[in-house]
C-alpha positions as a printed Julia matrix, in Angstrom:
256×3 Matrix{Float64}:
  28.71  -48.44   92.42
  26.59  -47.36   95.65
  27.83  -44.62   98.23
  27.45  -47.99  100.78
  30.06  -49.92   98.36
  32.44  -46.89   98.34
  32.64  -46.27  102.02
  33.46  -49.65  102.47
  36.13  -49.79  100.17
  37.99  -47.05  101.74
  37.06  -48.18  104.99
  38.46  -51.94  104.93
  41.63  -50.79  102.56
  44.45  -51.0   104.49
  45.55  -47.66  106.36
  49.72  -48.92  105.85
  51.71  -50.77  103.72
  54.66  -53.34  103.98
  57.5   -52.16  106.6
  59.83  -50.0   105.86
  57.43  -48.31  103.33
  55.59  -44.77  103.2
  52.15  -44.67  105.01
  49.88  -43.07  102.67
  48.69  -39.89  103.84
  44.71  -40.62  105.09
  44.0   -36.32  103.54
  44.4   -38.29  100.12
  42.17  -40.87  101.13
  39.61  -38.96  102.05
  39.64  -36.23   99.21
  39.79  -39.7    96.23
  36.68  -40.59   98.27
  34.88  -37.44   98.44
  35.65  -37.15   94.54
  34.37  -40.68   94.09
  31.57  -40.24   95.97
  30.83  -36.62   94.06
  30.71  -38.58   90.79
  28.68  -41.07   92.01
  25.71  -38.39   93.13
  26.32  -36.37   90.26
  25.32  -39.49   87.94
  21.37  -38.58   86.84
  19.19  -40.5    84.13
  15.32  -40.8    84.52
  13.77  -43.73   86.56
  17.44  -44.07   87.68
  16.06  -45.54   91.31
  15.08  -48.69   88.9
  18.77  -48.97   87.82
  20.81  -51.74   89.0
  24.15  -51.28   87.88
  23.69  -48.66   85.12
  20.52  -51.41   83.33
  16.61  -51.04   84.48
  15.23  -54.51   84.02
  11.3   -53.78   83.5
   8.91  -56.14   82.43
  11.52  -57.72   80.41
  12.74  -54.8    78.53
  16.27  -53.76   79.39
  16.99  -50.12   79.41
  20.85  -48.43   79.76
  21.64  -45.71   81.56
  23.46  -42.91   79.91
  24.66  -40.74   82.69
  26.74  -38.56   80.58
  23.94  -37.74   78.12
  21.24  -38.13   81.32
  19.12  -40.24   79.44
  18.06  -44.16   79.44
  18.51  -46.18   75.9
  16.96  -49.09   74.18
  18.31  -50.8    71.18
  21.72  -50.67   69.57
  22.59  -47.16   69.92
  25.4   -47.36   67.15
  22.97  -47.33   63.92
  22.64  -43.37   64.99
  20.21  -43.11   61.82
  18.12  -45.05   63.01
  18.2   -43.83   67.01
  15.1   -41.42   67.89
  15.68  -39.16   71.11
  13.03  -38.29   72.72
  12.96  -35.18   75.66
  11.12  -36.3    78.72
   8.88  -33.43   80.37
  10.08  -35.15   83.7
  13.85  -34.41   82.81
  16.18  -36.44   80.9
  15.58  -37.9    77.41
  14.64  -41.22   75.95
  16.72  -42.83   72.85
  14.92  -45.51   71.25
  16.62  -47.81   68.24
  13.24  -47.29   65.82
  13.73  -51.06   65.59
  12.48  -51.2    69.62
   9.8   -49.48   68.94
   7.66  -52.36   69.48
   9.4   -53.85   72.26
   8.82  -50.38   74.22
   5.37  -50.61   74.1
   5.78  -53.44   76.83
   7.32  -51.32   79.3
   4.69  -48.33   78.89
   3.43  -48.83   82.34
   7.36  -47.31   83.18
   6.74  -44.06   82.6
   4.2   -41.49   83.75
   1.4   -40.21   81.91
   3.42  -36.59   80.69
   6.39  -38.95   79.82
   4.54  -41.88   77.73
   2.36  -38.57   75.89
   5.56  -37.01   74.83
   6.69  -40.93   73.5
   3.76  -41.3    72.01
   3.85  -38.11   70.28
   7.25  -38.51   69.03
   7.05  -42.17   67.59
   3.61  -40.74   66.08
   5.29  -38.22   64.32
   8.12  -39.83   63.11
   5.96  -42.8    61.59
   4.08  -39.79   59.59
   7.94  -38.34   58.71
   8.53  -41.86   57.54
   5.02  -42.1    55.28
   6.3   -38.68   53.87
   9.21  -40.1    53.03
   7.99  -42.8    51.34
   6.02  -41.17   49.41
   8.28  -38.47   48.05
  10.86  -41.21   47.6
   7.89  -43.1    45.21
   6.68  -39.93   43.55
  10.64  -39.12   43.0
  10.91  -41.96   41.35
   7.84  -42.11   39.44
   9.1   -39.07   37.46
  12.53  -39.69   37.08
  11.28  -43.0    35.49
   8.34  -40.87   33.19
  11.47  -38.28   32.28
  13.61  -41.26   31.22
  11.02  -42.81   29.35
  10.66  -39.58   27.51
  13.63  -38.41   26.59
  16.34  -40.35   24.88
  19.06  -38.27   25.99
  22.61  -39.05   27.46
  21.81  -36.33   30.14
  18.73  -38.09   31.36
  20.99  -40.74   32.84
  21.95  -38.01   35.31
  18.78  -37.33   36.09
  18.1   -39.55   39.61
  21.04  -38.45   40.97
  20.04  -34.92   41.06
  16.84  -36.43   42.52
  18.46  -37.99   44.92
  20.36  -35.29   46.25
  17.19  -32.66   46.18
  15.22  -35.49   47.84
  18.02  -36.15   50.61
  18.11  -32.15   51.19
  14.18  -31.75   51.64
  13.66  -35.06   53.81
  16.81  -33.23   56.19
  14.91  -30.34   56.19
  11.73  -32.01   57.45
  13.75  -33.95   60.1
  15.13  -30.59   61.18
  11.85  -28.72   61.49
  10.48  -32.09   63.12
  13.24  -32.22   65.66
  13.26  -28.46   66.71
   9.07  -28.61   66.87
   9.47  -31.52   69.07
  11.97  -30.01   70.82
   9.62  -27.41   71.72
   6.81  -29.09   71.52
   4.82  -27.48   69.05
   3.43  -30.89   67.26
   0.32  -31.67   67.15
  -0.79  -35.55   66.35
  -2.77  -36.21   63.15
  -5.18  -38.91   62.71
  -5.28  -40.97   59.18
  -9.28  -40.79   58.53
  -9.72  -42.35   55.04
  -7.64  -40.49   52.64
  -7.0   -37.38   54.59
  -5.41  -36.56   57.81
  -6.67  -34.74   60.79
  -5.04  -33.02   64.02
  -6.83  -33.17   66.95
  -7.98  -29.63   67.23
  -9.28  -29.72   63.31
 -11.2   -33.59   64.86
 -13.24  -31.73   67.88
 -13.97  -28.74   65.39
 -15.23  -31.26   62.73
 -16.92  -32.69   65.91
 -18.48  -29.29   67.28
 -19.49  -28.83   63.67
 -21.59  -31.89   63.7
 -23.11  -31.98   67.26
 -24.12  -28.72   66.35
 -25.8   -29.76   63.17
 -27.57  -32.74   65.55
 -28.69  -30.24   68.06
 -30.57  -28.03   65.55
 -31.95  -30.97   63.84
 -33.04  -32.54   66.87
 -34.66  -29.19   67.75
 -36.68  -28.84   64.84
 -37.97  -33.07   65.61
 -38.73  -31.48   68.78
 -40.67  -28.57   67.41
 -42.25  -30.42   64.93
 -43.38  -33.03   67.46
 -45.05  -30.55   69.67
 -47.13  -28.65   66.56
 -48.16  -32.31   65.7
 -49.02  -32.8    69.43
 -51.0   -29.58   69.61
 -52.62  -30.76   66.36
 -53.49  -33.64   67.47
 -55.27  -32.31   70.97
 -56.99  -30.15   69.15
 -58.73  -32.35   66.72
 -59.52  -34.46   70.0
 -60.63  -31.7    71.86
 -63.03  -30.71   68.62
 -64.29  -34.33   68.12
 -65.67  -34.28   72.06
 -67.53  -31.1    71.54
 -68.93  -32.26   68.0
 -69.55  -35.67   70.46
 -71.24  -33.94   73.2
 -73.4   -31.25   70.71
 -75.02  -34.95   68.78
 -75.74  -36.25   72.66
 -77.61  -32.96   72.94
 -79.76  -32.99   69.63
 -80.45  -36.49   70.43
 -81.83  -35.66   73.72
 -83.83  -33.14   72.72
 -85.61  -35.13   69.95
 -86.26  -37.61   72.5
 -87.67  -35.15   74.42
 -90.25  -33.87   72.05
């Protein structure tokens, strides 16, 4: 509700009742409005000036304000395993249903540039935290199928579970270090190249590495170049003087 719907309410409510009843006293009024209209300023959640009625329509996404948490949602925000918060550098905090993650990218023009790099940043890192987990959930199961295979014991049977519960432990772990390092922003994005996978910083040193090697190579074209150049005038150079000493013994036999 608006400040503009509020005053109005109070102001077109009747000031007394039914005869023969109490007049309410208008210092009530007044302080259930002030409180009404304190709760309605203290409300905050970013891009809240898009809201209408706690929703931001934008380019056919549909975002929900969470005043209490200051933060706008996407997605079914009961499947809490699968919600990803993200902190917004402009204040506030973005919680995404992973399964919106695609239907986000349509209202990336929404945010500003520091916002949509910390989004970024976080669904980036949380698809790697998913590879990870992937993959220690396949190599997990890999060996408890190789250590089955092997032994013939009863106690083998018991064997995945204790995977399990090891593997639930270290992926927590991860999600933990993840969450505080995005928290505080210490993550840096890595980009799949092939087999391996490199941050930025360990890209433009790879990068520096190889303009470098470029710029001495191309140096040493250069340098070659101008040797063969020099070469080359001087061989011309030597050829006009041998030119111009045969002109000179011809004349001279003519001469004679």
């Amino acid at each position: 509700m608006g400040i503009a719907a509020i005053a109005n309410d109070y102001l077109t409510r009747p000031l007394g009742s039914a005869a023969g009843k109490e007049t309410t006293p208008v210092i009530s009024e007044t302080e259930s409005f002030g409180q009404k209209l304190q709760a309605e300023t203290e409300k905050k959640c970013p891009y809240s000036f898009l809201a209408k009625d706690g929703v931001i329509q934008y380019k056919g996404v549909t975002f929900v304000c969470d005043y209490k948490q200051n933060a706008i949602t996407l997605g079914n925000m009961y499947e809490k395993d699968k919600v990803l918060k993200i902190a917004l550098p402009s204040g506030g905090s973005l919680h995404v249903n992973v399964d919106n993650i695609d239907t986000l990218s349509k209202a990336a023009s929404m945010f500003t540039p520091e916002n949509l790099n910390a989004i970024m940043r976080a669904i980036h890192e949380y698809n790697h935290c998913t590879r990870k987990r992937i993959e220690i959930e396949e190599e997990k199961a890999e060996t408890a199928e190789e250590a089955a295979a092997e032994s013939e014991t009863p106690d083998a049977e018991k064997e995945p579970e204790v995977d399990k519960a090891t593997l639930a432990e270290q992926i927590n772990a991860f999600r933990t270090e993840l969450f505080y390092k995005l928290i505080n922003n210490e993550t840096e994005i890595k980009i799949r190249i092939g087999s391996q996978e490199m941050s930025i910083k360990e890209w433009d040193k790879l990068m520096d590495s190889i303009d470098k090697e470029l710029e001495t190579i191309h140096e040493a074209l250069m340098e070659k170049e101008e040797k063969q150049s020099e070469k080359e005038q001087e061989e011309r150079i030597r050829k006009l003087f041998e030119d111009r000493n045969t002109n000179e013994e011809i004349t001279t036999v003519v001469g004679v």
